[in-house]
C-alpha positions in Angstrom: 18.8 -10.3 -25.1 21.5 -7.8 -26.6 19.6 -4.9 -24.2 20.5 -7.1 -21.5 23.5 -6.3 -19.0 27.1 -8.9 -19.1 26.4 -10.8 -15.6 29.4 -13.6 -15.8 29.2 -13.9 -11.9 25.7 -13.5 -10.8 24.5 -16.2 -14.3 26.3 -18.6 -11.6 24.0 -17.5 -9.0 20.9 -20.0 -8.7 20.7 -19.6 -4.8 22.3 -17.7 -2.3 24.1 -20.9 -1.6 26.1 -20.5 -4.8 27.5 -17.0 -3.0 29.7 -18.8 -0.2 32.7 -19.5 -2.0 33.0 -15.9 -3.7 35.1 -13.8 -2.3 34.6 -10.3 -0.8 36.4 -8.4 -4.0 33.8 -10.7 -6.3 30.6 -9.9 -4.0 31.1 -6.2 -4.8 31.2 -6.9 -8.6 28.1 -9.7 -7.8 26.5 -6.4 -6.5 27.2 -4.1 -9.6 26.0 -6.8 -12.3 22.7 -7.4 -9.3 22.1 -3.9 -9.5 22.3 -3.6 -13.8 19.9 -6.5 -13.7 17.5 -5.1 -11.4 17.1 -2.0 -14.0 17.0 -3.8 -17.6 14.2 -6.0 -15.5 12.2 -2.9 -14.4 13.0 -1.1 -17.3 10.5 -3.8 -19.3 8.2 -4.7 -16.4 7.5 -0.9 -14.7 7.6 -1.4 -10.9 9.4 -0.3 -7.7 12.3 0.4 -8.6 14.2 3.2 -6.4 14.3 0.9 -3.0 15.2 -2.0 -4.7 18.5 0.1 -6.1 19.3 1.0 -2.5 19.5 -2.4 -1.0 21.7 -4.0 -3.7 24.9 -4.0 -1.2 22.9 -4.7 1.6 21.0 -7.8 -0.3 24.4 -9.5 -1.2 25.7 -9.1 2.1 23.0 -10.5 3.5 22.5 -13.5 1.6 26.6 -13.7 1.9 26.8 -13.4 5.5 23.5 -15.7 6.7 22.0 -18.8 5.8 18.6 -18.3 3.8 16.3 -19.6 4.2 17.3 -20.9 7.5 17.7 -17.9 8.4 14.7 -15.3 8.0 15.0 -12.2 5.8 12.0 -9.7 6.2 12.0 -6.8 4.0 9.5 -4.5 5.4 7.1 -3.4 2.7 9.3 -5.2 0.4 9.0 -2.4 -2.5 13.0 -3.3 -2.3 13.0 -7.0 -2.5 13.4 -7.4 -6.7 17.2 -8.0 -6.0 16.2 -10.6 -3.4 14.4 -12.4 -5.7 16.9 -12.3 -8.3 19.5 -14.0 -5.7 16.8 -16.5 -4.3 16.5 -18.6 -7.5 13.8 -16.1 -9.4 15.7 -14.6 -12.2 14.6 -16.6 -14.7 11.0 -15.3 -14.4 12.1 -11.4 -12.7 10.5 -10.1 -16.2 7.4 -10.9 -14.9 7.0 -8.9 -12.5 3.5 -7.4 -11.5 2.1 -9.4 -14.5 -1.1 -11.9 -14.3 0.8 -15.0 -13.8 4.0 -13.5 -12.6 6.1 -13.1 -10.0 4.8 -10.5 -7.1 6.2 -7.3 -6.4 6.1 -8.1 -2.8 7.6 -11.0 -1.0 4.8 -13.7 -0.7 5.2 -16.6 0.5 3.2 -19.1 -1.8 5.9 -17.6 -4.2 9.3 -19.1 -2.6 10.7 -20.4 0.8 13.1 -17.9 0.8 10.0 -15.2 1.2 9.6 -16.7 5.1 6.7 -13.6 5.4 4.4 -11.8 3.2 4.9 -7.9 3.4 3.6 -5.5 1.3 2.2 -2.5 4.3 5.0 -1.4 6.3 6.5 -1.4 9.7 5.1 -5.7 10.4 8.6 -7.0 9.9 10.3 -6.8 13.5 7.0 -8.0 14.9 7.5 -10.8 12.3 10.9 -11.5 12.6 10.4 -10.9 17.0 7.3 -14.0 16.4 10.1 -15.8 14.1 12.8 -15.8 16.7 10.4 -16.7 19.5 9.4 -19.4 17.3 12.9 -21.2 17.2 13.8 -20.6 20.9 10.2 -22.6 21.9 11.0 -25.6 19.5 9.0 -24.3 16.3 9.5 -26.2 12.6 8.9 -24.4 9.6 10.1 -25.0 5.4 13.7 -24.6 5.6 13.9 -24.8 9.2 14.3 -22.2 11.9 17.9 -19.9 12.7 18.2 -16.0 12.6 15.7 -13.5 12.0 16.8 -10.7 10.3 14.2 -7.7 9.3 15.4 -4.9 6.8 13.3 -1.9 7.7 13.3 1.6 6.2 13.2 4.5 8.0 10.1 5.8 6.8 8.6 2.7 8.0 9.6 3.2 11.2 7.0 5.9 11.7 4.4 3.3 12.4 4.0 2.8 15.9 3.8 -1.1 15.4 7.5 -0.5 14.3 7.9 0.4 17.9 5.5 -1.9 19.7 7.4 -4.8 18.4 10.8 -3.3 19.4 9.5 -2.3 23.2 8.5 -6.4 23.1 11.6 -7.6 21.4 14.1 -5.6 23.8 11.9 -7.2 27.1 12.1 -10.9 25.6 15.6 -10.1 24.9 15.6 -12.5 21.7 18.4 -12.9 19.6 17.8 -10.8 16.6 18.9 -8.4 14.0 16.8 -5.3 13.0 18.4 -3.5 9.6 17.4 0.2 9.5 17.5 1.2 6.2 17.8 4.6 6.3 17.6 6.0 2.8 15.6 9.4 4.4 13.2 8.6 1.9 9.7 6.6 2.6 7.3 7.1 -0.6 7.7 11.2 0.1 10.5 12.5 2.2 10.1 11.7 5.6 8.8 13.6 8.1 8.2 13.9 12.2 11.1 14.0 14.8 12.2 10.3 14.4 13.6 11.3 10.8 15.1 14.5 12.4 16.6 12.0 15.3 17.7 9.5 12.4 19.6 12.5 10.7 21.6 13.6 13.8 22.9 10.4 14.0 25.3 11.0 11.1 25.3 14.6 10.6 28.7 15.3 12.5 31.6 14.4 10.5 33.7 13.4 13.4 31.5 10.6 13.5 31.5 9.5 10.5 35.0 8.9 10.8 34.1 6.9 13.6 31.8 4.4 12.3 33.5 1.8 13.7 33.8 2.9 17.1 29.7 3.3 16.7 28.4 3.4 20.5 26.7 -0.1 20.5 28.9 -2.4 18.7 32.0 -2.1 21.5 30.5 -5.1 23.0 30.6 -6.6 19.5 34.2 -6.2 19.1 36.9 -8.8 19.4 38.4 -8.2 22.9 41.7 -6.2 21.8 39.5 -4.1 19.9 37.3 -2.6 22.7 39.2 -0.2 25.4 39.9 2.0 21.8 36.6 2.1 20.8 35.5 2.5 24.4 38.0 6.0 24.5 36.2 6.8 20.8 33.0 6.5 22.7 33.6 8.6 25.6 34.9 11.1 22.7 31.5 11.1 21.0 29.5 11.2 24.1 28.8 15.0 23.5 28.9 15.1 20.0 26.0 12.7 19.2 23.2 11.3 20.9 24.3 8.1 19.3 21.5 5.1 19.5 20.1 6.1 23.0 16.6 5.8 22.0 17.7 1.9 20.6 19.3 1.3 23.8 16.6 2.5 25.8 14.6 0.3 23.9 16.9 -3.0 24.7 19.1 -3.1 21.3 22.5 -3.1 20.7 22.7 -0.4 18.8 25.8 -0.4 15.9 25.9 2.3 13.2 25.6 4.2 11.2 27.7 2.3 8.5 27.3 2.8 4.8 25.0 1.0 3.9 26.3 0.5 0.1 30.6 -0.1 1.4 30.5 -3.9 0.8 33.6 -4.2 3.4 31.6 -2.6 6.4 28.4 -4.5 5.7 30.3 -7.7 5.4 32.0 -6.9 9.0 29.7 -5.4 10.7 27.4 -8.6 9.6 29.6 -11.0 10.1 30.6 -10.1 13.8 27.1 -9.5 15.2 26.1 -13.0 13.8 29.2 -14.1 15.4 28.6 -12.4 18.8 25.3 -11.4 19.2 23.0 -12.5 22.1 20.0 -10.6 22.1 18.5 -7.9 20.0 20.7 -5.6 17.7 19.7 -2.9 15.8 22.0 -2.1 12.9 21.7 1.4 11.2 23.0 1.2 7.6 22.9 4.7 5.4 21.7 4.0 1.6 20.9 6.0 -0.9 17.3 5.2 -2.8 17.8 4.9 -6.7 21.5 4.2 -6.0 23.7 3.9 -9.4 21.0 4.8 -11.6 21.0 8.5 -12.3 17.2 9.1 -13.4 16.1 7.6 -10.4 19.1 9.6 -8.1 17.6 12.6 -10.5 14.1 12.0 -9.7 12.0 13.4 -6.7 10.9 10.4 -5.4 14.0 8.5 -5.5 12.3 6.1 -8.4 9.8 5.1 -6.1 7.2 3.2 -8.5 7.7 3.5 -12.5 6.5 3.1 -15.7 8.2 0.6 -18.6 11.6 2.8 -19.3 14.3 3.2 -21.6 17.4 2.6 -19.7 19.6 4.7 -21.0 17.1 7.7 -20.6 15.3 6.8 -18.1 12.2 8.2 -19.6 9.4 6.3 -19.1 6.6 4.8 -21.5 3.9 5.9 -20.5 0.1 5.8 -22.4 -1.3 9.0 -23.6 -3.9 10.3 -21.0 -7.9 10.8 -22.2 -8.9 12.1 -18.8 -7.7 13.5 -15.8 -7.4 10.5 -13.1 -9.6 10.8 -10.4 -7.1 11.8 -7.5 -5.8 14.9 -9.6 -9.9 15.6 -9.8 -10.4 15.3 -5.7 -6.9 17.0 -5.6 -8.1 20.3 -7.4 -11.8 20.4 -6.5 -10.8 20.4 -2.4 -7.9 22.8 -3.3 -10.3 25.3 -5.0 -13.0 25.0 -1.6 -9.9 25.2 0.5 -10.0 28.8 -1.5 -13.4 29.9 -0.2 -13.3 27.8 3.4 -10.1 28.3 5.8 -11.7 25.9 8.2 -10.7 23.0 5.4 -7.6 21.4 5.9 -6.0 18.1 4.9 -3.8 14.8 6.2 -2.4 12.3 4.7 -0.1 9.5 5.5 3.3 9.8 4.3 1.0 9.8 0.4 0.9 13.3 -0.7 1.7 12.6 -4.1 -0.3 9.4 -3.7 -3.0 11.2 -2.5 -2.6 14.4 -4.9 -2.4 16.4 -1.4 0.9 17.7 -2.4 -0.9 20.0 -4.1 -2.7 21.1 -1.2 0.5 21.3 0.4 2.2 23.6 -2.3 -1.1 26.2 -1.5 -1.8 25.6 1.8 1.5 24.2 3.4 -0.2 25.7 7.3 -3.8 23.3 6.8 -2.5 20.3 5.1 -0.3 17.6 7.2 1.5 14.5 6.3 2.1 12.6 9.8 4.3 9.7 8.5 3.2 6.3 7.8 0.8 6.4 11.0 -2.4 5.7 9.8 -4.0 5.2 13.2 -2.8 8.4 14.3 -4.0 10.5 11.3 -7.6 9.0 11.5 -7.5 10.4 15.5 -5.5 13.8 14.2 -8.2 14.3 11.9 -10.8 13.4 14.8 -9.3 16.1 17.3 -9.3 19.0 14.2 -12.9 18.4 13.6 -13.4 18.7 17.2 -11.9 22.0 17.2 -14.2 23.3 14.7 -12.0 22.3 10.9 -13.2 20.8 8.0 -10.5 18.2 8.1 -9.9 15.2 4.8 -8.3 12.5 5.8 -7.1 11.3 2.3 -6.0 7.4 2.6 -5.8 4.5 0.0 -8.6 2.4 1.1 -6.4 -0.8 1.6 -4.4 1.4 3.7 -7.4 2.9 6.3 -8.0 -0.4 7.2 -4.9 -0.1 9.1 -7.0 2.8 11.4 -10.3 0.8 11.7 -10.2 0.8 15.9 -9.6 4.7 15.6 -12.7 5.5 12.8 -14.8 3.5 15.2 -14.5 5.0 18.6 -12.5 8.6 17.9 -14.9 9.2 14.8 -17.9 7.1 14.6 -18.9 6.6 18.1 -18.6 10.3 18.9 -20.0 11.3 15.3 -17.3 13.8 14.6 -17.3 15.5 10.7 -14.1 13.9 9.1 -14.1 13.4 5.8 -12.9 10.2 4.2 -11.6 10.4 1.3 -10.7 6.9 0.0 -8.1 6.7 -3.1 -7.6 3.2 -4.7 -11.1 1.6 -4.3 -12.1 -1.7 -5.8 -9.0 -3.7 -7.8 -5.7 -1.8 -8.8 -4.4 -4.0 -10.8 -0.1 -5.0 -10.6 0.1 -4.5 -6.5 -2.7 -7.6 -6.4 -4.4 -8.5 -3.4 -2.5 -6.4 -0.7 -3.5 -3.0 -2.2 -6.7 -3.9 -3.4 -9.6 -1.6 -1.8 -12.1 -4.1 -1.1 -13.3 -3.9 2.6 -14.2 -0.2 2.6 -17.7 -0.2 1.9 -18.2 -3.2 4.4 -16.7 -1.6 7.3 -17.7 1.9 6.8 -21.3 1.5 5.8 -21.7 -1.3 9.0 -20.8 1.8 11.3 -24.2 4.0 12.7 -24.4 7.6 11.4 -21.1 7.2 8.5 -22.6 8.5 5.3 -20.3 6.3 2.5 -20.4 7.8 -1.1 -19.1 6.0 -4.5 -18.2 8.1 -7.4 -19.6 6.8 -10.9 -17.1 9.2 -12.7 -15.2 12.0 -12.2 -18.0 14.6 -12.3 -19.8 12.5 -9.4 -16.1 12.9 -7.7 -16.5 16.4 -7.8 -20.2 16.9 -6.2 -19.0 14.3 -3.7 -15.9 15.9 -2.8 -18.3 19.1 -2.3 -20.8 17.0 -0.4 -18.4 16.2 2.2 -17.2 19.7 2.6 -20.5 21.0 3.3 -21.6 18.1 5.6 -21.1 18.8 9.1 -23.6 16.4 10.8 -21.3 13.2 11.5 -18.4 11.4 9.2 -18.5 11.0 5.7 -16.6 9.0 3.1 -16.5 8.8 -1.0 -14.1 6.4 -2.6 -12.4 6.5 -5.8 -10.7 4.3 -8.2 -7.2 4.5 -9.5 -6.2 5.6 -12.7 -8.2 7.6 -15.3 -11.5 9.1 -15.2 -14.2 8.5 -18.4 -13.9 11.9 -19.7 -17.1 13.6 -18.9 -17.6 16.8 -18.5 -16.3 17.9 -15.1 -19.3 20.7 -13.4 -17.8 24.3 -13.0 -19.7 24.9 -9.9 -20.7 21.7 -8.4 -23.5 21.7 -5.8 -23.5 19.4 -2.8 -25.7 16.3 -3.4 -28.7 15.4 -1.4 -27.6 13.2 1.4 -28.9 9.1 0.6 -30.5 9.9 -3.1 -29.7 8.3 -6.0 -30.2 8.8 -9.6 -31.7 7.4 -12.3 -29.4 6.6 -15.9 -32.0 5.1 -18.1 -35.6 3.9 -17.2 -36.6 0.9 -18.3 -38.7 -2.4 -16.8 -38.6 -6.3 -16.4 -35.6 -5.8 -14.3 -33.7 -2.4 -12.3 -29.8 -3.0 -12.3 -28.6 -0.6 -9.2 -25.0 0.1 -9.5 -22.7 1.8 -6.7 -19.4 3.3 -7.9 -17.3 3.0 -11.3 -18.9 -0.5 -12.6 -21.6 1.9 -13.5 -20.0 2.1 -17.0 -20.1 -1.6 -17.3 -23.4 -1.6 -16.3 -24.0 0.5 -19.1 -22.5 -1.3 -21.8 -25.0 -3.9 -20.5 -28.1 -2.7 -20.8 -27.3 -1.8 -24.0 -26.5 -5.4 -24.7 -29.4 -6.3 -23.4 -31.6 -3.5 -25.2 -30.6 -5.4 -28.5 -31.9 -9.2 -27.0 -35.1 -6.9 -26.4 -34.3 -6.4 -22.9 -34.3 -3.0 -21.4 -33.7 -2.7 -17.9 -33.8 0.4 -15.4 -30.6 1.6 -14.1 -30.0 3.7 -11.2 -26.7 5.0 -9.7 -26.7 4.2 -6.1 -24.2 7.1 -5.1 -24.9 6.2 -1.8 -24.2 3.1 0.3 -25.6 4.8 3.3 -27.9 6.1 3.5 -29.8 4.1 1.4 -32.7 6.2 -1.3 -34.8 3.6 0.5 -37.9 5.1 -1.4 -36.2 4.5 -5.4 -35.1 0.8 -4.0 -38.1 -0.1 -2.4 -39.9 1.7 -5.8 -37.7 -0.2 -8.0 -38.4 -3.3 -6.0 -42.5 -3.4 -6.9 -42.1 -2.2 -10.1 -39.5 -4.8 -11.3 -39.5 -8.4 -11.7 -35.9 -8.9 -10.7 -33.4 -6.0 -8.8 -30.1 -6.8 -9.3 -27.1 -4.7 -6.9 -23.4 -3.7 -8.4 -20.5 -3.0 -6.7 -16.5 -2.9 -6.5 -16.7 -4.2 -2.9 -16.4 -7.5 -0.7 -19.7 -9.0 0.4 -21.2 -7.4 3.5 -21.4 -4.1 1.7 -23.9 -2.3 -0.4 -25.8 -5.3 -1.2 -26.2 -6.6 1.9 -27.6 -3.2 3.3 -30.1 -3.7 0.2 -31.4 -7.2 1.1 -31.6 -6.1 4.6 -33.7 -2.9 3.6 -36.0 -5.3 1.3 -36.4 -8.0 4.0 -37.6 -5.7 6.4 -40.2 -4.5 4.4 -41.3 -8.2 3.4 -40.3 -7.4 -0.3 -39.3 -10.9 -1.3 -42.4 -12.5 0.0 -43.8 -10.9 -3.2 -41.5 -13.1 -5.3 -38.8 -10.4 -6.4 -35.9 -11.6 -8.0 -33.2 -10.4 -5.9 -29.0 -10.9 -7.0 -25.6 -8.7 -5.5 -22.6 -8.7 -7.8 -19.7 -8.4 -5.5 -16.1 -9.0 -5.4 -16.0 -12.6 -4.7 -14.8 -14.3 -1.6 -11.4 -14.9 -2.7 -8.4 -12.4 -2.6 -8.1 -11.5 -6.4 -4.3 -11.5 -7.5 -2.3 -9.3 -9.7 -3.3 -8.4 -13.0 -4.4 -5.9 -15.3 -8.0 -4.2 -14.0 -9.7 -5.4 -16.8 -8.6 -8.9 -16.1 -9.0 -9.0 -12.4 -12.7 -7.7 -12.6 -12.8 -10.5 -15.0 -12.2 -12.8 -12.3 -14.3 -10.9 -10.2 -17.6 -11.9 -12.5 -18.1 -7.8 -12.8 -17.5 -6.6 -16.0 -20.1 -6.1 -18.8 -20.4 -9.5 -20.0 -20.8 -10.8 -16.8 -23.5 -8.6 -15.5 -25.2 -9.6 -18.9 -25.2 -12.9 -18.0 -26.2 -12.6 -14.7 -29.4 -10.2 -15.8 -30.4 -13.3 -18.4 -30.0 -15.8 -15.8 -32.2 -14.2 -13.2 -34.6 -13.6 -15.9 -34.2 -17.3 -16.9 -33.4 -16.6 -20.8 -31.2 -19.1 -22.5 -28.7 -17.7 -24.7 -30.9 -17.6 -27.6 -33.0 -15.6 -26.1 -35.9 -17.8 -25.3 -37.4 -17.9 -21.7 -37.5 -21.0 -19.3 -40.6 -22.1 -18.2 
């Protein structure tokens, strides 16, 4: 407890009710202890820690200013909503963060009624807020009742086009609401495309920062003796800025920019649109990600996501590394074909350190090409560069391509154009829980005609995969990836491409075949091995492939085993599936096989370590064991049922 920052003010806070009576002088110091506590928490819990420092002024004015959780506060993504859910009632358990057990590091609604909407992939929150404020005007009842709806948006988040689509909707229905743009110029990676560059003219001309004021769509805003000045400081801006035209066009009131950590201007600005406001209103507050902590002002991403850290170093605890992790592996083997092939070329979605593409980007800054958090978009980009004859990766966390499903369908799929997928964050990721989990890929990839979908075992698989998919020019392909470290085999100088659909045998044995598709394969392992020492010694096979299927090893497998057993890191509908289909067309179980898939089970898995989510998800060693003994109907002292 010593570690831990003075907080006399906010140790009175228990809701945001408790911030009424202070007064504006004491919500700045509320602000400064809010912002102390939200490092010495993520200094002991790792976590998202950058956005959250960028909000802190912007959180207490909020919470100040409206009536939560009456009113609705959205925080898109909500990487920045640990000061939130300090304020809302949640101190007391902020050191568990990201834990099994603890609290989320997204806003989720099981978790507290002042989390009116669970965010944790951007640009949903106007749409949210828009279905929120539609919701009260029609007569709608929900815990803690229905009055403003307020959504905090960055501006990197306002690259998605849904971003928009809710806006061009809000500004027709003309609902009362408040839109806060965040705009820290910082997403994950600095942001890019010509809404940033639009954002930045805003408030480049110092004339109008002096002005803030006087911003363009807040004179309607103003108490009556206020406006015919700020009208004359309008018509003075008119050719200095382009002001919020695009927010206008778009139906907003547009007020801004303001600095978004001066506790004065928040708190007016705040108070008179809640006062005054009609319809929609689009505030534009500058902030600074990683505010007041000098490592993460210091840092290149801002503080983005980080490890347990000392707090007065900032430097961050981190394990010592055994292997390389499997993005650096894709990262370097497509830089090095990128060498030999200048038709390859690479997108990514505002993730190029995510991703690893950012070193792509440092070598080939002409063929590699972040398009902003538009994931819809850079599964179509990708389509239209392999129609003009390029090798194009389109690298994207699996839990994040859902977001593009329409466009791998009809602009790849359907017309059987060569992008390659590459999928980062397969299977369970542990602390971001359910929302970042990759657990549909295989399902919806391997359902589509003519997608070849690959799993990497290890990081050498990775490699020939990575290869595969360079070389393959027949229709789309995809290989997923876990998170995190590789098992430290030895990585193949020159890798060849592997035949398309076959798999490979690991260890022959009989009784029963265990047929493993991606990284459980070292569980699987550590189970046969078990099982060697009951006496049991089954075959096991690497799928590599979810489609094709290496229908001749399966259907093999199938006669010459009593019992065929399926692994994966995937949601049911997937891998399996395509084998029970494969050996029910070929009447395989009227022969009696013994037929089980081990998937990810039809729940959404929350946060915890890998290890412990997997054992949740029945797929570790022990529980393919198990499985392997009850198929086989041995008792646990090894004895078989009649």
């Amino acid at each position: 407890m010593s570690n831990r920052p003075a907080t006399p003010l906010l140790d009175k806070i228990q809701s945001p009710a408790d911030m009424k009576p202070l007064s504006d002088a004491q919500l700045v110091q509320l602000a400064g202890e809010l912002r102390a506590e939200t490092i010495s928490a993520v200094s002991e819990t790792g976590g998202h820690l950058g956005a959250g420092l960028g909000v802190v002024e912007l959180t207490v004015a909020l919470h100040a200013v409206f009536d939560a959780p009456k009113d609705k506060i959205i925080w898109d993504v909500s990487h920045q909503s640990y000061p939130h859910k300090i304020l809302t009632g949640r101190r007391d358990r902020i050191r568990t963060l990201r834990q099994e057990g603890g609290l989320s590091g997204f806003t989720k609604r099981s978790e507290s009624v002042y989390d009116p909407f669970g965010t944790a992939h951007s640009s949903t929150s106007i749409s949210a807020a828009l279905g929120f404020a539609a919701a009260r005007d029609l007569g709608g009842q929900c815990e803690g009742g229905l009055g403003d709806a307020i959504a905090v948006i960055g501006d990197g988040a306002l690259s998605g086009g849904m971003a928009f689509e809710a806006m061009n909707n809000a500004g027709h229905l003309k609902k009362r609401l408040f839109v806060i743009l965040n705009d820290n110029e910082m997403s994950i990676a600095e942001p890019v495309g010509a809404m940033s560059s639009y954002l930045s003219r805003l408030y480049a001309g110092e004339p109008f920062q002096e002005l803030k004021a006087a911003a363009k769509g807040a004179v309607s805003l103003l108490p009556e003796p206020f406006r015919e000045g700020a009208k004359r400081a309008k018509d003075m801006l008119k050719h200095m800025t382009v002001g919020g035209t695009l927010f206008e066009e778009l139906g907003f009131s547009y007020v801004g920019p303001i600095d978004g950590h001066d506790m004065d201007q928040l708190l007016a600005v705040l108070r008179t649109v809640k006062a005054r406001a009609h319809g929609p209103v689009l505030i534009h507050a500058i902030t600074k990600k990683g505010k007041g902590y000098a490592p993460a002002e210091r840092a290149q991403d801002k503080g983005h996501a980080t490890a347990r850290f000392d707090v007065v170093t900032g430097k961050q605890a981190k394990a010592p590394s055994n292997a390389p992790s499997y993005t650096s592996v894709f990262a370097e083997t497509l830089v090095g074909l990128a060498a030999k092939d200048p038709k390859i070329c690479a997108v990514t979605a505002a993730m190029p350190d995510g991703t690893g593409l950012a070193r792509f980007m440092e070598r080939y800054a002409s063929r590699c090409f972040d398009v902003g958090i538009a994931e819809q978009h850079a599964v179509t980009f990708s389509a239209g560069l392999a129609a003009g004859g390029m090798r194009p990766f389109c690298a994207i966390y699996s839990t994040f391509l859902q977001r593009g499903y329409d466009q791998v369908v009809h602009d790849v799929a359907i017309q059987r154009l060569p992008v390659r997928f590459a999928i980062d964050r397969a299977g369970l990721v542990g602390a971001d829980g359910a929302t970042h989990a990759g657990s549909f890929d295989i399902a919806f990839l391997a359902n589509l005609p003519g997608f070849v979908v690959m799993a990497a075992a290890d990081e050498a698989e990775l490699v020939r995969m990575v290869v595969t998919a360079a070389e393959y020019n027949e229709g789309p392909i995809a290989f997923r990836f876990p998170r995190g470290e590789g098992v430290g085999v030895e990585i193949p100088a020159d890798a060849k491409p592997l035949e398309i659909g076959k798999a490979r045998v690991i260890r022959e044995g009989k009784g029963v075949a265990l047929l493993s598709l991606g990284t459980r394969l070292q569980e699987v392992t550590l189970a046969a091995e078990a099982l060697a020492a009951r006496g049991i010694s089954p075959t096991v096979v690497d799928a590599r492939f979810a489609k094709p299927l290496d229908e001749e090893m399966i259907l093999g497998l199938a006669r010459d085993h009593e019992a065929l057993i399926t692994i994966e890191e995937g949601a049911i509908g997937g891998f399996g599936s395509h084998v029970a289909q494969l050996l029910a067309e070929h009447g395989i179980f009227d022969s009696g096989l013994k037929y089980r898939s081990m998937v990810l089970p039809d729940i959404f898995v929350d946060q915890a370590s890998p290890k412990a989510m997997y054992d949740i998800a029945g797929l570790n060693a022990k529980d393919i064991e198990t499985k392997v003994l009850s198929v086989l109907g041995v008792t646990s002292i090894g004895t078989q049922r009649a």
